[in-house]
C-alpha positions as CSV (number, residue, x, y, z in Angstrom):
1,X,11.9,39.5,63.8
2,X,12.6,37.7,60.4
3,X,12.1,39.0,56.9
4,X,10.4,36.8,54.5
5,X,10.4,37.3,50.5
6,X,7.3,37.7,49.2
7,X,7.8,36.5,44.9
8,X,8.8,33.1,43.2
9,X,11.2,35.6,40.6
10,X,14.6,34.2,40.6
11,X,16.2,37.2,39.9
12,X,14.5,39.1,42.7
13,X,15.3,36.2,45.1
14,X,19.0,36.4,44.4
15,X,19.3,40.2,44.2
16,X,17.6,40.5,48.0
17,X,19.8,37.6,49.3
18,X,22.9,39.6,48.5
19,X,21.6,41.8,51.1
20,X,21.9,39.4,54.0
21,X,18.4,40.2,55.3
22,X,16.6,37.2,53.8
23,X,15.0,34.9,56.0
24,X,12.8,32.7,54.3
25,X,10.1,33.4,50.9
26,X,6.7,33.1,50.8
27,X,4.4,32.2,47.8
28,X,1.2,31.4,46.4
29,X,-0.6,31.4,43.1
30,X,-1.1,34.8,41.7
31,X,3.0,35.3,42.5
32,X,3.3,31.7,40.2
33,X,0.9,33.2,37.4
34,X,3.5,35.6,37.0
35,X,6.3,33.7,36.3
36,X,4.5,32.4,32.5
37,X,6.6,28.8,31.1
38,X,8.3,27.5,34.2
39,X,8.1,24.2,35.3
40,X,6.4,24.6,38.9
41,X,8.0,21.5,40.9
42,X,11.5,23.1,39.4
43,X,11.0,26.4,40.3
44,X,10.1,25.5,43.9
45,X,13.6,23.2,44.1
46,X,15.5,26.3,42.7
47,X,13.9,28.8,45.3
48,X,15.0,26.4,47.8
49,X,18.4,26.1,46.8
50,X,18.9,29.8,46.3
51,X,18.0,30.2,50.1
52,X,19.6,26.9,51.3
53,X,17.8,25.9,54.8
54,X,15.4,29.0,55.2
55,X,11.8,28.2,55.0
56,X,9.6,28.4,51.6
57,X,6.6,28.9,51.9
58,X,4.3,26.8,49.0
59,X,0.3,26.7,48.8
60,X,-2.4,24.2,48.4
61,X,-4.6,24.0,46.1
62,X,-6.8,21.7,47.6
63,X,-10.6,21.8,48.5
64,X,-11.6,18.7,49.9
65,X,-9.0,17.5,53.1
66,X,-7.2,14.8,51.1
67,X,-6.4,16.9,48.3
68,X,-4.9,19.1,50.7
69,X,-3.2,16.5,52.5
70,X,-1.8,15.6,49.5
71,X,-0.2,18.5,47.9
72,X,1.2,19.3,51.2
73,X,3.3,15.5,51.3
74,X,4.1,16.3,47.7
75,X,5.4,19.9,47.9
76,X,7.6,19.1,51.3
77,X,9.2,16.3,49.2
78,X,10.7,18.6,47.0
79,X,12.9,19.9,49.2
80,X,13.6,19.7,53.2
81,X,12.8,23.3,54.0
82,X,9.7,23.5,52.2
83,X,6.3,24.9,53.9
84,X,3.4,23.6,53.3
85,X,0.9,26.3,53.1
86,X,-2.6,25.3,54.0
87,X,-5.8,28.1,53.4
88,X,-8.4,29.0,56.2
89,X,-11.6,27.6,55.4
90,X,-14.9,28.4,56.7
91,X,-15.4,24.2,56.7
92,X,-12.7,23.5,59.1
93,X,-11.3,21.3,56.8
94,X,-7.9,23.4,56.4
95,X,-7.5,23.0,60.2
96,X,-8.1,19.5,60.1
97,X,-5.6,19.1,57.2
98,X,-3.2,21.0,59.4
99,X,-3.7,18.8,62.5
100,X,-3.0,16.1,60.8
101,X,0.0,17.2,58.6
102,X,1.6,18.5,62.1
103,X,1.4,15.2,63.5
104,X,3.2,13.6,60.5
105,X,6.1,16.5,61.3
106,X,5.2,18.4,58.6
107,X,5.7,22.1,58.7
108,X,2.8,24.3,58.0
109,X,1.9,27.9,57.3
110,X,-2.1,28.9,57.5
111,X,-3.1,31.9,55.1
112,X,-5.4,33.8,54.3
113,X,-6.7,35.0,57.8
114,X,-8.4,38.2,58.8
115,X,-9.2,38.2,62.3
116,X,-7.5,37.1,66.1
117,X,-10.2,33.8,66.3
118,X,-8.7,32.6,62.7
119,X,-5.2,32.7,64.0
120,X,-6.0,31.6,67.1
121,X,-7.4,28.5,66.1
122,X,-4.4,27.7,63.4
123,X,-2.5,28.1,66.6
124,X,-3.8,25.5,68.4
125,X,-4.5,22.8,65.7
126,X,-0.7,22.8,65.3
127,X,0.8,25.7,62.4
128,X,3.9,26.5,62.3
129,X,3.4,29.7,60.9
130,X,0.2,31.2,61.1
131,X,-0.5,34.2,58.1
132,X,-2.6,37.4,59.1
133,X,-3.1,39.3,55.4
134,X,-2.8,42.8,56.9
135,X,-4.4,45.2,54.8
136,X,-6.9,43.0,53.6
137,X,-8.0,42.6,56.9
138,X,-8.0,46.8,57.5
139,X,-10.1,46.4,54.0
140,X,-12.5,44.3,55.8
141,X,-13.0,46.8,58.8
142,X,-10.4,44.8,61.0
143,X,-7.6,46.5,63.1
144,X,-5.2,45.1,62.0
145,X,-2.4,46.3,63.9
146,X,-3.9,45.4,67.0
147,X,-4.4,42.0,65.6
148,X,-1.0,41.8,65.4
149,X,-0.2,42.8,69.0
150,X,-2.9,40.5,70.5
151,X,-2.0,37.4,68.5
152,X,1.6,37.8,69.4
153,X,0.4,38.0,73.1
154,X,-1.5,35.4,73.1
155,X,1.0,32.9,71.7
156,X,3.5,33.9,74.0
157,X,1.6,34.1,77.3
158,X,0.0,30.3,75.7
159,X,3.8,28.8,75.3
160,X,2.8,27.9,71.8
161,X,5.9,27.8,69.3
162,X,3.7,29.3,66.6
163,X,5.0,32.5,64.4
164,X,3.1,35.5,63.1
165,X,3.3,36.3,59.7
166,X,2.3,39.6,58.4
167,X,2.0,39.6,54.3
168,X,-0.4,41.7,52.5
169,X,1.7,44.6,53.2
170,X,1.5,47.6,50.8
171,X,4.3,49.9,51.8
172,X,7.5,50.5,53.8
173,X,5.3,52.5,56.3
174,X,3.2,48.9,56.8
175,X,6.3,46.7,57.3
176,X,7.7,49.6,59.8
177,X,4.4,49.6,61.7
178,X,3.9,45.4,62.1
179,X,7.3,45.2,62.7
180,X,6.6,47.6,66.0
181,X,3.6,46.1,66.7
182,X,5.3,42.8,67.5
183,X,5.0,40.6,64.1
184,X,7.6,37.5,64.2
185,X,8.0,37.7,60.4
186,X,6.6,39.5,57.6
187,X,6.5,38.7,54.0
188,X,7.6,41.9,51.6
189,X,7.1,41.9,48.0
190,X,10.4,42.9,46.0
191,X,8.9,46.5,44.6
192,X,8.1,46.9,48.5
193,X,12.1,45.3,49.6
194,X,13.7,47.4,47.3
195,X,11.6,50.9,48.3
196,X,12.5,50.4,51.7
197,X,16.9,51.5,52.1
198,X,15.6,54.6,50.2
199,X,15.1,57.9,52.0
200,X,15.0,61.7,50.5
201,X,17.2,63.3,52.8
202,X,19.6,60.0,53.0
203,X,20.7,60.7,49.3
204,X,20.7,64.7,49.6
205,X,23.1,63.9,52.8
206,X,25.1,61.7,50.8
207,X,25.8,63.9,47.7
208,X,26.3,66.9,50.3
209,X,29.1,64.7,51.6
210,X,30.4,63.9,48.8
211,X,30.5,67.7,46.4
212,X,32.2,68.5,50.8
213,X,34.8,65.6,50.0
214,X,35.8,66.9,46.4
215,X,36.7,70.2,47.5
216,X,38.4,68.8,50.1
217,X,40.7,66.7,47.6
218,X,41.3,70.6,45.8
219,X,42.6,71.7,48.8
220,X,45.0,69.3,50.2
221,X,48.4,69.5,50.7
222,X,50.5,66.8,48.6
């Protein structure tokens, strides 16, 4: 299972690679609104460097297929291991786009899908990465954890190369959960990332070790 980034924030992105757990980052608008007065184009090259050949995820903004086409060809030229992240539409048009952005060899990831019959059919019209948003989909009434365990079934027992991404997520328990329930990669914001080495009785362990180790130190023979 991989571990993508969920943020466009520098200083997050180079704080969670230091950890060694970092397998790609994911973005899309509202995590772009954040980051007020950057150049976009530059901040995509920059995420890109910072995690060399790992995948990064960046969204269209498209509505009609050739303005998706288009941002897609544009953002994959700004650096090899860009993503080009296309939206589910209820048109078809974002399948199309991705059909035809898969035959050109261009890597895609579908968002923004609720159910098994969205990600099934990114599946097949070619994604690379197809994007199940987990709890807005339990929002909706969905189940999403057994989304998660029939997509990844039905992608391996179909030989497709496709990956699941779980985003959306909302807490360590979530991440835990998908990550059980069979999820190739999911995408964890940084307040999320850095909530999840902590545990209550991992820290009162530790300073019971350590007050143990001092009075140790008193007692030893030089």
């Amino acid at each position: 299972m991989e571990i993508f980034l969920d943020t466009a924030n520098i200083d997050e992105i180079k704080h969670i690679v230091r950890w060694g757990i970092v397998d790609g980052v994911t973005t899309n608008q509202k995590i772009f609104l954040n980051e007020k007065g950057i150049n976009f184009e530059t901040r995509v090259k920059t995420i890109c460097e910072l995690v060399r050949d790992k995948p990064v995820s960046v969204e269209s903004n498209g509505k009609t297929l050739q303005e998706m086409l288009d941002d897609a060809r544009k953002f994959t030229k700004i650096a090899k291991n860009v993503v080009a992240k296309v939206p589910m539409t209820k048109d078809g048009l974002g399948l199309e786009a991705v059909k035809m952005l898969s035959s050109e060899g261009i890597k895609t990831n579908v968002t923004v899908m609720m159910n098994f019959n969205q990600l099934m059919l990114a599946t097949k019209a070619g994604a690379t990465y197809v994007s199940l948003f987990y709890n807005r989909a339990k929002d909706a009434g969905e189940n999403a954890l057994e989304i998660v365990t029939e997509i990844t079934n039905w992608i391996y027992e179909n030989n497709y190369k496709t990956k699941l991404i779980v985003g959306s997520v909302r807490n360590p328990d979530d991440v835990a959960q998908a990550a059980v329930a069979g999820a190739h990669v999911i995408t964890i914001p940084y307040k999320i990332m850095i909530a999840m080495p902590f545990h209550k009785k991992t820290d009162e362990t530790i300073e019971e070790f350590d007050k143990a180790w001092q009075e140790f130190l008193l007692h030893q023979k030089v």
